[in-house]
C-alpha positions in Angstrom: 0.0 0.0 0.0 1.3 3.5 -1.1 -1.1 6.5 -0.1 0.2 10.0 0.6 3.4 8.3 2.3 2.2 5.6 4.2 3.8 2.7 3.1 3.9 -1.0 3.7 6.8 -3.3 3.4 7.5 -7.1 4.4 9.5 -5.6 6.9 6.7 -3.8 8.4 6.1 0.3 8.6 9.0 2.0 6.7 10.9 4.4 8.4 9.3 7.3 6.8 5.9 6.1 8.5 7.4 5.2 11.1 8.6 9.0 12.1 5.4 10.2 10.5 3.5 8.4 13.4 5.8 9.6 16.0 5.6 13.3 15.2 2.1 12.8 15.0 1.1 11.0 17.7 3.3 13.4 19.7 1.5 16.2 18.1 -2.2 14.9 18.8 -1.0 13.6 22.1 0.2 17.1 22.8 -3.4 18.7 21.3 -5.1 16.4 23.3 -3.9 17.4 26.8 -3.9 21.1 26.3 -7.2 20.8 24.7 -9.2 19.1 27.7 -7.0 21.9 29.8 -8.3 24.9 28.0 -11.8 22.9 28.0 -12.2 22.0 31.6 -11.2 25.8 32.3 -12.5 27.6 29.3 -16.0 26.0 30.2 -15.9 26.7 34.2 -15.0 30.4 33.0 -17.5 30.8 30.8 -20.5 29.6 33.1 -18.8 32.2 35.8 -19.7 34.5 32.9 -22.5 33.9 31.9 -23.6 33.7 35.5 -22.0 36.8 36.7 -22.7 39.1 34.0 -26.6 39.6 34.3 -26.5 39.8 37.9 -23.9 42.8 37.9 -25.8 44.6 35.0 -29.1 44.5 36.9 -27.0 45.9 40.2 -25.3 48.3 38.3 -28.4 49.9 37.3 -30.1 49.9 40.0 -27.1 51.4 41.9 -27.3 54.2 39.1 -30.7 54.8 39.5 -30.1 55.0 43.6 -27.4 57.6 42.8 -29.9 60.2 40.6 -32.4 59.2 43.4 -29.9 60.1 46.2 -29.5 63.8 44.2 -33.2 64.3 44.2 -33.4 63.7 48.2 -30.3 65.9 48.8 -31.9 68.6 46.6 -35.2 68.6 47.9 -33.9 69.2 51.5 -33.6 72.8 50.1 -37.2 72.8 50.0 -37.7 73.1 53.6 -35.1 75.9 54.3 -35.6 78.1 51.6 -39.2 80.7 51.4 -38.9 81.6 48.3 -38.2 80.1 44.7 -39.1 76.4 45.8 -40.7 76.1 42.3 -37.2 76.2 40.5 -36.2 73.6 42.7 -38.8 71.5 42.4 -38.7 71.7 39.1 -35.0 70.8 39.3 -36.2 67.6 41.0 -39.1 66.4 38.6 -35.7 66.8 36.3 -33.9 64.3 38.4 -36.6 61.9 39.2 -37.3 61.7 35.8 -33.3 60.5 35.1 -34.0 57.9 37.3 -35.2 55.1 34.9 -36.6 51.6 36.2 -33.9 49.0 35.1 -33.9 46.9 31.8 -35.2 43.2 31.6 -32.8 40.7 32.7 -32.9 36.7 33.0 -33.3 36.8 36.9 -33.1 32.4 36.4 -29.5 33.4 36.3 -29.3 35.1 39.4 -28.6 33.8 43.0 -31.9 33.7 45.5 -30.6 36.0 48.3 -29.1 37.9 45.2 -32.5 38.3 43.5 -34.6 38.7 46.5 -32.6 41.9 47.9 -32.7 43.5 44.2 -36.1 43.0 43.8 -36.5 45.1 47.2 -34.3 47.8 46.0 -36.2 48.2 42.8 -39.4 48.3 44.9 -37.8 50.9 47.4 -36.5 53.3 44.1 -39.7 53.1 42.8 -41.5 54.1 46.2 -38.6 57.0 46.6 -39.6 58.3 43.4 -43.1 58.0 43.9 -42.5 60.4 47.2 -40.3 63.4 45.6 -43.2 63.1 42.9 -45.5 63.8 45.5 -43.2 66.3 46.8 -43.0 68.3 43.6 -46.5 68.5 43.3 -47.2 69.4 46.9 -44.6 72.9 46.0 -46.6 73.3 42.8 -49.9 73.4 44.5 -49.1 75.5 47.5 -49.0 73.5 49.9 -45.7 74.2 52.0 -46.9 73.0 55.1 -47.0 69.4 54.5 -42.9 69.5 52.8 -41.1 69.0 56.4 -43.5 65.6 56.4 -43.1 64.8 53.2 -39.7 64.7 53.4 -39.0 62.9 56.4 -41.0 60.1 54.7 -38.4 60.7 51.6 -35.6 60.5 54.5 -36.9 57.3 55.9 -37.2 55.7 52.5 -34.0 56.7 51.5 -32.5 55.6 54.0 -33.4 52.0 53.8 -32.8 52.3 50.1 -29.3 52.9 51.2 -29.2 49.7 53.6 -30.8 47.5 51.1 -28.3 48.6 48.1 -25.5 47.0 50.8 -26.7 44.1 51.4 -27.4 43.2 47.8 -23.8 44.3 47.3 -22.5 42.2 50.1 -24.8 39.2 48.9 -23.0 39.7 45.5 -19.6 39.4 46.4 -20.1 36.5 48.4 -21.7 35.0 45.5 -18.9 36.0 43.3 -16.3 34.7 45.9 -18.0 31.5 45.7 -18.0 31.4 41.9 -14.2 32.3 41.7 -13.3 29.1 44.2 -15.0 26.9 42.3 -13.4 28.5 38.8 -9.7 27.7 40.8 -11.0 24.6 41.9 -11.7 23.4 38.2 -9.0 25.0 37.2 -6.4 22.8 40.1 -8.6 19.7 38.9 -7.8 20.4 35.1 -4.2 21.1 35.9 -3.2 17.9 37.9 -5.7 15.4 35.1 -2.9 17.5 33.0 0.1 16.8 34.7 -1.1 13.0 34.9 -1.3 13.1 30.9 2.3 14.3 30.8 3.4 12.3 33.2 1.8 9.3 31.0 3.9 10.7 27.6 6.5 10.9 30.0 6.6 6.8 30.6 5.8 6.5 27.0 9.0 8.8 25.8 11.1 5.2 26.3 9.2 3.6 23.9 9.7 6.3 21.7 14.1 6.3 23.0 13.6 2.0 21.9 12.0 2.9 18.4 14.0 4.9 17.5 17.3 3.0 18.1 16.2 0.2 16.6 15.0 1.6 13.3 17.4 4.6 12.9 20.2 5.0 15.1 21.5 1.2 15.4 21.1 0.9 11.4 23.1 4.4 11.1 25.6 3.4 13.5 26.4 0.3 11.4 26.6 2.1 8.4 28.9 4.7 10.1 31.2 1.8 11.4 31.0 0.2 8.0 32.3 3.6 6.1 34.5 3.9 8.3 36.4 0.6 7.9 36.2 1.0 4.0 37.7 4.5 4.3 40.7 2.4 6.0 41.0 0.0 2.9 39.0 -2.4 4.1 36.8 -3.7 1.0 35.3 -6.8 2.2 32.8 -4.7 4.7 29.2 -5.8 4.3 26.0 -4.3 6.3 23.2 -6.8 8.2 19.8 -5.8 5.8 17.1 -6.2 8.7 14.0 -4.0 7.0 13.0 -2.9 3.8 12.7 0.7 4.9 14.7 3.4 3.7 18.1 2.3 5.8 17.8 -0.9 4.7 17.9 0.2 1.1 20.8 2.4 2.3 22.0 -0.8 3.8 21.7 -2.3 0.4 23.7 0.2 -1.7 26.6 0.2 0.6 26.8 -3.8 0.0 26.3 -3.6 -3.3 29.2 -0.7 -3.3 31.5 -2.6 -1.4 31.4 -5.3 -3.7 32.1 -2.9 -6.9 34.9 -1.5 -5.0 36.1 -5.3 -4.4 35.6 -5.8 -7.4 37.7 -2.9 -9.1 40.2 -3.3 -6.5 40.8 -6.8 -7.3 41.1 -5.6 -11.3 43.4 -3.0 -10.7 45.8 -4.7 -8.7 45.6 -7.3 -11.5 46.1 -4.2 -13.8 49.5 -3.2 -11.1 50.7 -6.2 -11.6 50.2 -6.7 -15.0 52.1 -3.4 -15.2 55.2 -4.2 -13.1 55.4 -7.3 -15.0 55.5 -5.4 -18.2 58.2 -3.3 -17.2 60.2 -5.9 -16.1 59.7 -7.6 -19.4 60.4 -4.6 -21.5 64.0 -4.4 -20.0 64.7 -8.1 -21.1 62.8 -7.4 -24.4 64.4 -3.8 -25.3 68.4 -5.1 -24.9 67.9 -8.1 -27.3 65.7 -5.3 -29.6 68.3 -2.6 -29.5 71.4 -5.0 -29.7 69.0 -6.1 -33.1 68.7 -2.6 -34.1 72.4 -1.6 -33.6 73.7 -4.5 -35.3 71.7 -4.3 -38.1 72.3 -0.4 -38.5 75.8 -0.8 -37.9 76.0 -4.1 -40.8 73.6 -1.4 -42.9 76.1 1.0 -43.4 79.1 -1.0 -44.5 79.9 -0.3 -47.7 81.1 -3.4 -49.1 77.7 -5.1 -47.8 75.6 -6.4 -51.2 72.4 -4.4 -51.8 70.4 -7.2 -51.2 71.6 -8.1 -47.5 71.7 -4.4 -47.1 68.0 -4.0 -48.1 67.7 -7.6 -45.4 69.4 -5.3 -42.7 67.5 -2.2 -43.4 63.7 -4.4 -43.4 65.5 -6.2 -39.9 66.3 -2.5 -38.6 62.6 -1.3 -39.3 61.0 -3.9 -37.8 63.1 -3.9 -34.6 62.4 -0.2 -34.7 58.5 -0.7 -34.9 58.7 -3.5 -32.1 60.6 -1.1 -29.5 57.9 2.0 -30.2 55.2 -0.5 -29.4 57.3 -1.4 -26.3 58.0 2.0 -25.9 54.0 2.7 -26.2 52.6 -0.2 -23.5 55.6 1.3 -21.5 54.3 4.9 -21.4 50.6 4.1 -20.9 51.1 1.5 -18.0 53.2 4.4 -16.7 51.0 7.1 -17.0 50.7 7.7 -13.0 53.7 10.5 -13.3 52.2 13.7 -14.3 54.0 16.5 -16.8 52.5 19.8 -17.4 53.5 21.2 -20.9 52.9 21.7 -24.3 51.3 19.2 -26.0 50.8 17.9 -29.2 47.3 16.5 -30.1 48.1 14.7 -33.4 51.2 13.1 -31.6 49.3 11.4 -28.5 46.7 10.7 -31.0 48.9 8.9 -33.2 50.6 7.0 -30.1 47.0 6.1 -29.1 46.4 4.6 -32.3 50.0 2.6 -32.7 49.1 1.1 -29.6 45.5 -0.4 -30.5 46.6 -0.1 -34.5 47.1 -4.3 -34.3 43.1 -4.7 -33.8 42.2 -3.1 -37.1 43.7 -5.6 -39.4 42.5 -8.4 -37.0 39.0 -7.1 -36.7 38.9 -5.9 -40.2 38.0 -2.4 -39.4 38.9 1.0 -41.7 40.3 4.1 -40.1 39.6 7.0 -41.9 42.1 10.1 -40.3 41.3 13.5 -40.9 44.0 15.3 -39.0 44.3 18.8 -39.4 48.2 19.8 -39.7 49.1 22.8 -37.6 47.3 22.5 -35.0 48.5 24.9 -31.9 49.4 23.4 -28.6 47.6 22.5 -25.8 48.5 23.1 -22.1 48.2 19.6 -20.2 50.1 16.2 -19.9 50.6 14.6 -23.4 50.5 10.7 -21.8 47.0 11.4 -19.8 45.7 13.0 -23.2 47.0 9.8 -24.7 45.2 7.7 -22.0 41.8 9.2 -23.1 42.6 8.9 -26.8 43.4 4.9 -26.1 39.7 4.7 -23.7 38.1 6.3 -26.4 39.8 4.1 -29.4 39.3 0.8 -27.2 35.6 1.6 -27.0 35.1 1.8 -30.3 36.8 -1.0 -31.2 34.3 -2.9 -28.5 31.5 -1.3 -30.2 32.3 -2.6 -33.6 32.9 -5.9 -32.8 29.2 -6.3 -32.2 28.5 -5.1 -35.9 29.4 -7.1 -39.3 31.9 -5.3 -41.7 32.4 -3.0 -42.9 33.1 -1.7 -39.6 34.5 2.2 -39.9 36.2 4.2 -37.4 36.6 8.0 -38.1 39.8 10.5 -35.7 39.7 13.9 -37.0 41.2 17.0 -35.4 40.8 20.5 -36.3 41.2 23.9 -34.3 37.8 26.4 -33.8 37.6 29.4 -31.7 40.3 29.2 -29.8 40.2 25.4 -29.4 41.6 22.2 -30.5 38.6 19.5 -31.3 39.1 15.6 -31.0 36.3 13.6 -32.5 36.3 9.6 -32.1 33.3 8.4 -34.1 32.3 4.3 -35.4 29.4 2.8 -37.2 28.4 0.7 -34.1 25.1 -0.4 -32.6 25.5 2.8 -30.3 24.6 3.9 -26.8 21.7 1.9 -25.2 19.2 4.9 -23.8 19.3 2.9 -20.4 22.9 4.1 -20.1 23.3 7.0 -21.9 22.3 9.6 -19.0 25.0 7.9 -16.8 27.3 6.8 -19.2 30.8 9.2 -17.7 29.2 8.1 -13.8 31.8 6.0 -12.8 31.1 1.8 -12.9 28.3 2.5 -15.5 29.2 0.4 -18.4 27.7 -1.6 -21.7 30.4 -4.2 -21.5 29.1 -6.5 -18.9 31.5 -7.9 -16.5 34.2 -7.1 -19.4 33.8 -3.7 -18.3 35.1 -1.6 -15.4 32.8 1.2 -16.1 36.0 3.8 -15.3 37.0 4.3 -18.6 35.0 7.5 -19.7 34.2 8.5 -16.5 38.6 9.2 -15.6 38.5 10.3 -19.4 36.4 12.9 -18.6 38.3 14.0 -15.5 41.6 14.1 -17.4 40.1 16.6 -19.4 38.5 18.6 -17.5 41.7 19.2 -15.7 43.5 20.3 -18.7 39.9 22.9 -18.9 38.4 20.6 -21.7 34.9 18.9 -22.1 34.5 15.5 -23.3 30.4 14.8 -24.7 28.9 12.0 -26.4 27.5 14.0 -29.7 25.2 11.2 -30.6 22.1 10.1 -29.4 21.1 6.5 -27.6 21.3 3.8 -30.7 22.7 6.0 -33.4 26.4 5.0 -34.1 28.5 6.8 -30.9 30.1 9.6 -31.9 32.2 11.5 -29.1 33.5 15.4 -28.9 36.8 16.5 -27.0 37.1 20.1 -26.7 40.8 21.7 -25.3 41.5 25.2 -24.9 44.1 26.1 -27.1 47.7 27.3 -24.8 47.9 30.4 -24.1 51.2 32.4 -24.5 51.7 32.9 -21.0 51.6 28.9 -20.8 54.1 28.4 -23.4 56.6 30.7 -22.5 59.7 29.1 -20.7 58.5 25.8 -21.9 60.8 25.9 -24.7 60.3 25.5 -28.1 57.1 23.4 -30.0 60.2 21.3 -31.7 62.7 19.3 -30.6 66.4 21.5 -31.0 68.6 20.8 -33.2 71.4 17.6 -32.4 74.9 18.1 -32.8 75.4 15.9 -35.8 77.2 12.2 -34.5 80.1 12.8 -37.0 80.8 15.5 -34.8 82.7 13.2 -32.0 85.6 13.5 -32.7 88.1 13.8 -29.6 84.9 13.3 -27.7 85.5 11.1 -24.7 82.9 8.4 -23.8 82.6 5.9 -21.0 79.6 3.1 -22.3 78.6 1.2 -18.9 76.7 -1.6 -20.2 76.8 -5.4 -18.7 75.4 -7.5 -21.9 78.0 -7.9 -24.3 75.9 -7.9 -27.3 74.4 -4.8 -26.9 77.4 -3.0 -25.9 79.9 -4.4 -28.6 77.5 -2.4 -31.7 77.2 0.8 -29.9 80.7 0.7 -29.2 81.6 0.2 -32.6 79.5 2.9 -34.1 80.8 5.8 -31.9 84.0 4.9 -32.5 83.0 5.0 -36.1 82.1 8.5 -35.3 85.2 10.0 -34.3 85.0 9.1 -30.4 87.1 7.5 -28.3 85.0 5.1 -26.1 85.9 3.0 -23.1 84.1 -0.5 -21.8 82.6 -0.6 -18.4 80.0 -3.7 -16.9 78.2 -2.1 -14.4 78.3 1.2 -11.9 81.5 0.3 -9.6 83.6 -0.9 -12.4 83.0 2.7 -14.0 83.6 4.5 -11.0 87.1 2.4 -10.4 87.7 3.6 -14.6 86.9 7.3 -13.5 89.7 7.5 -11.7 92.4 7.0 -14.2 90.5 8.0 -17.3 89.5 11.3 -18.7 86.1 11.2 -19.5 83.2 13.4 -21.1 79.8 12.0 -21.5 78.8 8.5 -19.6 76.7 6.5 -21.1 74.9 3.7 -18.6 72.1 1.4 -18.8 69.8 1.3 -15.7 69.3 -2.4 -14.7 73.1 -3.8 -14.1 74.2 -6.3 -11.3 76.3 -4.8 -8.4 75.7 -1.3 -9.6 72.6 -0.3 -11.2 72.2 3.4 -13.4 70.5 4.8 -9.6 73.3 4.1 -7.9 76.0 5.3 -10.0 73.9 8.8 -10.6 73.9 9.1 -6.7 77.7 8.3 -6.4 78.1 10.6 -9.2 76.5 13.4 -7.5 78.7 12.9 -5.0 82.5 11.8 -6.4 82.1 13.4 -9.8 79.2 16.5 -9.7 80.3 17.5 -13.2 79.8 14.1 -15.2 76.4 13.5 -13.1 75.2 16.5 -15.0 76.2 14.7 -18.5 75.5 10.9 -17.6 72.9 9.4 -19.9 71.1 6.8 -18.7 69.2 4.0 -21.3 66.3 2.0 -20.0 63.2 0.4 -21.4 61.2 1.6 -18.2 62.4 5.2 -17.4 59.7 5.5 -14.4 61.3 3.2 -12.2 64.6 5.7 -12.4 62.2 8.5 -10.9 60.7 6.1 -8.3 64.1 5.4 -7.2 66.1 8.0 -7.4 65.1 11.5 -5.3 66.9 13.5 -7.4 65.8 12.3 -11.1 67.8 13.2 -14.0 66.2 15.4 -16.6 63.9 14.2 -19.2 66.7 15.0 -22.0 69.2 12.8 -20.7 66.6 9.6 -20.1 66.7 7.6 -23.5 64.3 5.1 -24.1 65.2 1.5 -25.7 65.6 0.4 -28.1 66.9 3.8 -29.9 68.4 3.7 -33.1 72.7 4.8 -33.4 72.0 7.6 -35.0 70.2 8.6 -32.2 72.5 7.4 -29.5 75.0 9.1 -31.4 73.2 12.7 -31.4 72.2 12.6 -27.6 76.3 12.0 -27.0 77.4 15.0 -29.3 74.5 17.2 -27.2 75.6 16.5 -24.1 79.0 16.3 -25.2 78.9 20.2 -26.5 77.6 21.5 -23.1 81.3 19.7 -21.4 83.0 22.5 -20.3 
């Protein structure tokens, strides 16, 4: 049952009913004791009222007309003492006789006996009194001055007892009203202590209402409280008790359920860690064997006595070890993406490294890119491998989406500058969005992909870009093919100046190495031997060390200009010999090169890392390894 918010569940009253009963029945509780209060009193005064009121109009009246009376008597006293002009006077009293009007109706039902009864006499005396001083007048206006003094000790005598009469009704009604106002405080003591009994009653219920509430609200919140707080310590396997189906419960519910995604994710990202740390321990192993490749086959390229055909053999060997390091190199810089680098950046460039590193998909899943990048595009301000890391999330998801759909399958890039900005568009023919999703689809753990999916994908996607003060919007609508928008803010030249040029400087050409002194610090053999061989080729003079302490005992005795070391070496690694560097030899730590297939693990270890021109990546080509040497080389002093 749902009717304006009462609600039934198996679990009984929800806990919105619940607390609409409380405030409720506190509320009529509460209406119900002051109401039989203002009752029990309101009703008492009202009969003391109603009681009171005709009774004191009648007496007031009369006590009026006693008062005009009593002028009439006082002025026909003058009478007797004056001779002359008694007809002005009496005139003057037939005025104030005539003032003296006989009191209205009232219900006398309402007034006391004694009350009524002494009243009734003082009417009867007024009226008597004012029959006299009638007499009176008319006894002046016929003459007859003799009978006056009688007259008015008649009048006197009356008066009188009018007087002593008027006091006793008085008397009787203050008694009477003294009576009425006990029993008013006696109903209202009465009303007060049934009241305090009613309070006292919610009082004894107000436990009931301290047990309700802890059971339904705070024990449930308390949990819950207890439950955040463990996961806020890394504890993921935290799961609430669900004892109702009110709205804690439900709360109750959601936390579960959000534990377990968090489980869930945790338990796929450490997979993705380790994945990680695995891949960077295989690049190292992977990039010597490719570079020693690559040099040997540049080095056997360039003889000149070598046939064109093995030459064209070395030069197809050379590419293709070239292509496998820069998708090393690519895996290698995603997985390591954690470091962040503010700069320029170029949007084509982390686009194209996005799409080397998913490039093997298209062939296999037989889909056509069509790339409409616009050439010149002005830089961005941001981090070149996070942009790349939302290029790949996009790219991935497209490729998921086109895998559900028979060929031809299409996938569209395009970049293009507008108003200030640089525009990314990802776009495929595939089934689309489902409208389920599509008004959550960047809320983190919302995904189409099943289990397959972490749901994380567009929703960090979006963050990464709104850091750099970009948007990221689906364009399309639910089931049309997805189409989606990046937007970046073009750098400004505030935010490109001291960043140094938009292209890479100029190397010192290698044939320039002549008298150049190099110390190569490599342990493997086979990869030292052709690098060895080509520098020499170019004019330097190159000694042989096998790891970080047999360099440093070499530095002693030889005269050296640019070192050259690998980063993984037993006894001695790269870290190590830049920190004993630093310390033995400051100058040469400021031109030691350092070759590794995982450069992140030299800024992880190292406090001090070395700058991002002197960390080479494996596998690099001679030529190249022969440029960085005559760079560093030049700045020798």
């Amino acid at each position: 049952m749902n009717r304006q918010g009462w609600s039934w569940s198996g679990g009984g009253l929800r806990l919105r009913s619940v607390l609409l009963l409380l405030v409720y029945g506190a509320f009529g509780y509460m209406v119900v004791v002051f109401g039989l209060l203002a009752y029990r009193v309101g009703s008492a005064a009202s009969e003391l009222r109603r009681d009171s009121e005709p009774m004191l109009r009648l007496y007031g009246e009369l006590t009026a007309r006693a008062g005009a009376l009593e002028q009439a008597v006082s002025t026909a006293k003058l009478l007797v003492e004056v001779g002359s002009g008694r007809e002005v006077i009496a005139s003057k009293i037939r005025a104030m006789v005539g003032r003296a009007e006989a009191p209205s109706p009232v219900p006398f039902a309402r007034v006391p006996l004694r009350m009524r009864t002494e009243l009734a006499r003082v009417d009867e005396l007024s009226s008597a009194l004012q029959n006299r001083l009638v007499e009176l007048v008319a006894a002046v206006e016929l003459g007859r001055g003799d009978e006056l003094p009688m007259r008015l000790a008649a009048i006197d005598s009356l008066h009188d007892e009018l007087i002593v009469r008027l006091g006793e009704a008085q008397r009787i009604g203050l008694e009477d009203l003294v009576a009425r106002e006990r029993e008013l405080d006696t109903t209202v003591q009465r009303a007060t202590q049934d009241v305090l009994w009613w309070l006292a009653g919610g009082v004894l219920f107000v436990p009931v209402l301290v047990v309700v509430a802890r059971r339904r609200i705070e024990r449930p919140l308390r949990a819950l409280e207890a439950g955040l707080g463990r996961v806020a310590e890394g504890e993921l396997g935290v799961e609430i008790p669900v004892h109702r189906d009110d709205e804690i419960g439900r709360l109750a519910r959601h936390f579960n359920q959000m534990t377990r995604v968090l489980r869930d994710r945790a338990e796929e990202q450490g997979r993705f860690v380790a994945a990680g740390e695995l891949l960077a321990g295989v690049a190292h192993e992977v990039n010597n064997p490719l570079m020693a490749i690559v040099a040997l086959s540049g080095n056997r390229a360039t003889d000149p006595e070598l046939a064109p055909e093995l030459r064209a053999e070395m030069q197809q060997i050379l590419r293709q070890g070239q292509r496998a390091g820069k998708l090393v190199a690519g895996l290698l810089r995603f997985v390591r993406s954690g470091d962040r680098h503010a700069g320029r950046v170029d949007v084509n460039r982390s686009l194209r490294d996005a799409l080397d590193l998913v490039a093997y998909q298209f062939r296999v899943d037989e889909i056509t890119l069509e790339s409409r990048m616009e050439e010149d595009l002005p830089p961005i301000w941001g981090d070149a491998l996070r942009l790349e890391q939302v290029c790949v999330n996009l790219l991935s998801n497209a490729i998921d989406a086109l895998r559900q759909v028979r060929p031809p399958r299409r996938l569209l890039v395009a970049t293009w500058a507008e108003a200030g900005r640089v525009m990314l568009r990802v776009a495929d023919n595939g089934p689309g969005i489902p409208a389920a999703i599509a008004g959550r689809l960047f809320h983190p753990f919302v995904t189409s992909k099943g289990a397959q999916g972490t749901g994380l994908g567009l929703y960090i996607s979006r963050q990464i870009v709104r850091e750099m003060g970009g948007t990221l919007e689906l364009e399309s609508r639910p089931g049309q093919p997805a189409s989606f928008l990046v937007s970046l803010p073009a750098a400004q030249r505030e935010d490109l100046a001291g960043d140094g040029p938009a292209v890479e400087p100029d190397r010192p050409a290698a044939r320039g190495l002549a008298g150049v002194r190099v110390l190569l610090v490599e342990d493997e053999e086979p990869l030292r031997r052709p690098m060895v061989k080509y520098l020499r080729r170019c004019g330097a003079t190159v000694h042989e060390a096998s790891d970080g302490l047999d360099a440093l005992a070499r530095l002693d005795a030889l005269p050296v200009d640019v070192i050259v070391a690998d980063l993984r070496m037993p006894r001695m690694d790269g870290v190590a010999l830049h920190r004993a560097l630093r310390q033995s030899h400051p100058a040469l730590a400021r031109r030691l090169l350092i070759l590794s297939g995982d450069l992140s693990q030299l800024s992880a270890a190292d406090g001090e890392a070395l700058p991002r021109d002197r960390l080479l990546v494996k596998p690099i080509t001679l030529e190249e390894l022969g440029a960085n040497v005559a760079r560093v080389a030049a700045t020798a002093g």
